[in-house]
C-alpha positions, 0 to 999 in steps of 0.5 A, spaced: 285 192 669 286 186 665 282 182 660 277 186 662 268 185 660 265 191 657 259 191 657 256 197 653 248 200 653 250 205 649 252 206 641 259 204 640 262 204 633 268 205 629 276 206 632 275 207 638 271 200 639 276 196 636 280 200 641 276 198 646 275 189 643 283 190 645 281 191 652 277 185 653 271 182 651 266 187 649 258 187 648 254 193 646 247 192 646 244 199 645 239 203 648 237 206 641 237 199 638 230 197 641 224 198 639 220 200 643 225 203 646 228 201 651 231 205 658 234 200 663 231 203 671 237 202 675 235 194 677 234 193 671 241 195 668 245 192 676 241 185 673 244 186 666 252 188 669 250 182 673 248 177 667 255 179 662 258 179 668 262 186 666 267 190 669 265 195 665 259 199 664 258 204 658 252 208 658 248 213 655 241 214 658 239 209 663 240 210 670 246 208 673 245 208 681 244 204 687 244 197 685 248 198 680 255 200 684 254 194 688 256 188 683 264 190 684 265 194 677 271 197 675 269 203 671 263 207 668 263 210 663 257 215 661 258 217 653 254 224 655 258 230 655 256 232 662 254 225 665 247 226 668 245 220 667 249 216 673 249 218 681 256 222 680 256 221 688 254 214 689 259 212 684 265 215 688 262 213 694 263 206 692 270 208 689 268 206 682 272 211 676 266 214 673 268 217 665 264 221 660 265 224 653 266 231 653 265 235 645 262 229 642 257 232 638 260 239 638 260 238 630 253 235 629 249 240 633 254 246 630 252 244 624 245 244 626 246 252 627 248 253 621 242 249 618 238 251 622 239 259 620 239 257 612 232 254 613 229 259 616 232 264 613 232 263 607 224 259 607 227 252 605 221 249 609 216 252 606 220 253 599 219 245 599 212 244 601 211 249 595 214 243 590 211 237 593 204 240 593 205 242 587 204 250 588 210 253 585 206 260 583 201 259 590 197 265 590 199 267 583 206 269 585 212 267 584 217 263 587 222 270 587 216 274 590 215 269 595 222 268 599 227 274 598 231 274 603 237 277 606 244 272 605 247 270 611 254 273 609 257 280 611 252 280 616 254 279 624 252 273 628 253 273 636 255 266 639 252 266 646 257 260 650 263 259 647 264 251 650 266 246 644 259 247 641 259 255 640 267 254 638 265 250 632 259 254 630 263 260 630 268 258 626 262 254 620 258 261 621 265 265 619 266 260 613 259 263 610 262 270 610 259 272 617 263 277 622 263 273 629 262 275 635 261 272 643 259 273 649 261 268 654 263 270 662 268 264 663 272 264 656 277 269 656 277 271 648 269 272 648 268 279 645 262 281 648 257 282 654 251 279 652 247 285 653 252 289 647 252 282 643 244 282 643 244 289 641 249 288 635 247 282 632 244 280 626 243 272 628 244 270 635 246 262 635 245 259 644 250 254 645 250 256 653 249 250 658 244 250 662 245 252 670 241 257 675 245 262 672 243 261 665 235 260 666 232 264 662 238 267 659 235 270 653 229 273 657 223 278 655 227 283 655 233 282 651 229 279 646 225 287 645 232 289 645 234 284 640 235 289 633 228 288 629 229 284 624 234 280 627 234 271 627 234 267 633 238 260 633 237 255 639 241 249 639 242 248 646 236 247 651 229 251 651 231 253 658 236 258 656 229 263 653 223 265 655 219 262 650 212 266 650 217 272 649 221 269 643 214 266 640 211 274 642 216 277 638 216 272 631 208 273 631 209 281 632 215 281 627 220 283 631 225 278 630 224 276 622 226 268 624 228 262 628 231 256 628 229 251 635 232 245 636 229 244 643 222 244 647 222 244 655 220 236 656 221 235 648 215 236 646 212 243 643 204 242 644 201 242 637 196 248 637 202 251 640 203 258 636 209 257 634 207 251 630 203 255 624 209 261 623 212 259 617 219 263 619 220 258 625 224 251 623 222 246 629 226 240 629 225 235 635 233 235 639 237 232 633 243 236 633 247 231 636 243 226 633 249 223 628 253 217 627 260 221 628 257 223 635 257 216 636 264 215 634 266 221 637 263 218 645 267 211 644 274 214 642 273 218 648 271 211 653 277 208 649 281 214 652 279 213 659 280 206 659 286 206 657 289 211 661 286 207 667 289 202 665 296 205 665 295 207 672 295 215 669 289 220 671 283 220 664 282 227 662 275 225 662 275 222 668 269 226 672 271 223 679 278 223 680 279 222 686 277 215 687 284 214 684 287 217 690 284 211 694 288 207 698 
């Protein structure tokens, strides 16, 4: 690959897009810049490779397939941590390198955890609606009366996954003054079983991806085996819980709290009960939602590129051996 035209539907910023300008001409039109919003169907992003005339296309959202691994391109790069937003397997079949961007919101969404876990503990949602509709002393108590809380220092908080997100939760949560613990199967430093995490912790923050094993993870039954009084973070995917369990035990009391940053189709129906409970903060999926993860994605792109051009294999490259080609 030499003077190569880059043509990016995914936010790109900082170093790593100067990196990428040194490999050619580059054209970033982001997805997340139009308003409406637009996604590109597979034709839609083939006519749009075809009208740059690119030989590399970088993507975060819109679907890469079919038509699109037809127009001769060099490489694709997905900014996604696990790329499912290109068909992997027609990619390769038709010998294209594809690359992702493994970590790249690991800080955001951890930092979300922590957030997550101060707010609803410590009534920050509901402390601020006080002031803004001027009810400081609402129902004749003080503030003070109203959102005593226990403090997150000194208490336990178990990290279920231990990939990049749940190493960089653990390490901002031991910052606060918690005992750390974990649970992950595949990481051989995890100091737990699930079952044993469940039963210790006082916060348990979900970092786990999502596959059939993990479905359901945190299931009724765990959630009753959970200590009372004990908090509940999800930053991850709404799959990994039952949600009419989670949402049984916040009304009953069992689990003092919740932070959720996912709902199953994005969306959590508005008459849904957890909507009326004040010790539940709800945010829309925003945990990797930071310009830094943008930044983050495109080193990596910058990364993989250039190790294709140096004839060496990326450490992100997904399917590696469409390298070992004739």
């Amino acid at each position: 690959m030499s003077d190569l035209r880059i043509l990016s539907t995914a936010p790109l910023r900082g170093e790593g897009l100067e990196r990428l300008g040194g490999l050619g001409e580059v054209v970033v039109d982001p997805w997340i810049d139009h308003e409406p919003l637009r996604l590109l169907g597979s034709e839609q992003l083939a006519a749009r490779v075809a009208e740059e005339r690119a030989d590399v296309l970088i993507c975060e959202a819109d679907s890469c397939k079919g038509p699109v691994f037809e127009l001769g391109l060099r490489a694709i790069g997905s900014t996604r941590g696990d790329p499912t937003n290109v068909d992997v397997e027609g990619a390769t079949a038709a010998g294209i390198p594809v690359l992702r961007a493994p970590g790249r919101n690991a800080d955001g969404v951890a930092e979300l955890a922590v957030a997550l876990a101060l707010a609803a503990t410590r009534g920050v949602v509901r402390a601020d609606r006080d002031v803004r509709e001027g009810q400081v002393y609402r129902d004749g108590t003080i503030p003070y009366q109203r959102f005593r809380a226990w403090q997150l220092a000194g208490r336990t908080v178990g990290i279920v996954g231990l990939g990049a997100v749940g190493r960089a939760a653990a390490w901002r949560f031991a910052g606060l003054g918690m005992r750390v613990i974990s649970a992950d199967p595949f990481a051989p430093d995890a100091t737990h079983d699930l079952d044993d995490l469940l039963a210790e912790a006082d916060l348990v923050s979900v970092h786990a991806a999502v596959t059939p094993e993990t479905v359901g993870l945190i299931s009724a039954d765990r959630i009753a085996s959970m200590p009372p009084g004990s908090v509940y973070v999800n930053t991850a995917r709404a799959a990994l819980h039952d949600l009419d369990a989670l949402t049984d035990a916040l009304v009953s009391g069992h689990l003092a709290a919740a932070g959720l940053d996912h709902f199953e189709g994005e969306h959590l129906p508005v008459e849904h009960p957890l909507v009326g409970l004040g010790n539940v903060v709800l945010t829309p999926h925003i945990g990797g939602a930071t310009y830094d993860t943008e930044s983050n994605h495109t080193v990596s792109m910058a990364d993989g590129l250039e190790a294709l051009l140096r004839g060496d294999v990326p450490s992100n490259l997904v399917n590696p051996e469409v390298l070992d080609r004739d």
